[in-house]
C-alpha positions, -999 to 999 in steps of 0.1 A, spaced: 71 593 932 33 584 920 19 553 929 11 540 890 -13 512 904 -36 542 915 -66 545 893 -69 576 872 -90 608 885 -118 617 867 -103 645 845 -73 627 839 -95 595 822 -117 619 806 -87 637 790 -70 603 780 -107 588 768 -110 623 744 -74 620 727 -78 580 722 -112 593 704 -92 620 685 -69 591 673 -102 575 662 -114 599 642 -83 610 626 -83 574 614 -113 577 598 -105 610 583 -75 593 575 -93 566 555 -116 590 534 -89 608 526 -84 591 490 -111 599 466 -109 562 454 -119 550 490 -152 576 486 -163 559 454 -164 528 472 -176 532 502 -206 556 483 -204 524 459 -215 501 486 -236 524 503 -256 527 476 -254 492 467 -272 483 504 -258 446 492 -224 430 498 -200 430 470 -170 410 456 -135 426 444 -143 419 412 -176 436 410 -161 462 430 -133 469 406 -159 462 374 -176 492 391 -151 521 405 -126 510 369 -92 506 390 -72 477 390 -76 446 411 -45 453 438 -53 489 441 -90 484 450 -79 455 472 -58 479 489 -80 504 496 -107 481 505 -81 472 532 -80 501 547 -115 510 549 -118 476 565 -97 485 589 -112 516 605 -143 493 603 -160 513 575 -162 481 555 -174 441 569 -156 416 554 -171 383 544 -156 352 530 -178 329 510 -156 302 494 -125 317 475 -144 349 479 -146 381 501 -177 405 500 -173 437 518 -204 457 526 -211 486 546 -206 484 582 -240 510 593 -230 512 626 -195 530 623 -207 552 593 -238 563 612 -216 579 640 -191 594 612 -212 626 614 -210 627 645 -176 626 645 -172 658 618 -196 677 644 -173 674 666 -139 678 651 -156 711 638 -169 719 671 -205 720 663 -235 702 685 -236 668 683 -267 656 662 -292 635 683 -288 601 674 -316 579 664 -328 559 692 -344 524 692 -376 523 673 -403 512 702 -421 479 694 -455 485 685 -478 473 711 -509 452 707 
């Protein structure tokens, strides 16, 4: 009988770490899948400012609950930031998870991985 309280090997955590990252990026896939959800986020993207339902809905012409829906699940795979200001919620791009989206389609589609941008270096006196 195995001992569960034994850590994992190394090729056992690597193989669990790579499918919990599948399940990642299938829920992102998951979340682009709706052509709807692509006008937004490519609304907001292009917008580079936070945004309320209203001026979302004003903007993509679909109704109210169905944006709000959709906004939903974008927030959840943490394509969207939500933000509540008074009776209010702005959603705007979250850079950070749509920067490694790439990344992620290079390697579903077993390509290289694209060099990510590192830190810009502080200029020096």
């Amino acid at each position: 009988m195995e001992d569960d309280d034994q850590p994992l090997d190394r090729a056992t955590a690597a193989e669990y770490a790579s499918w919990f990252k599948a399940l990642e990026y299938a829920s992102w896939f998951k979340a682009l899948a709706d052509a709807t959800r692509i006008q937004i986020v490519s609304l907001l993207a292009r917008r580079a400012t936070p945004m309320n339902v209203s001026e979302i809905v004003a903007a993509v012409d679909v109704g109210q609950s169905t944006v709000s829906a959709h906004l939903k699940v974008l927030a959840e795979v943490r394509f969207l930031l939500a933000e509540h200001r008074g009776a209010a919620t702005y959603y705007r791009i979250n850079d950070a998870c749509v920067d490694c989206f790439p990344t992620a389609a290079d390697v579903v589609m077993g390509r290289p991985v694209p060099a990510q941008p590192g830190p810009v270096p502080a200029a020096q006196p």
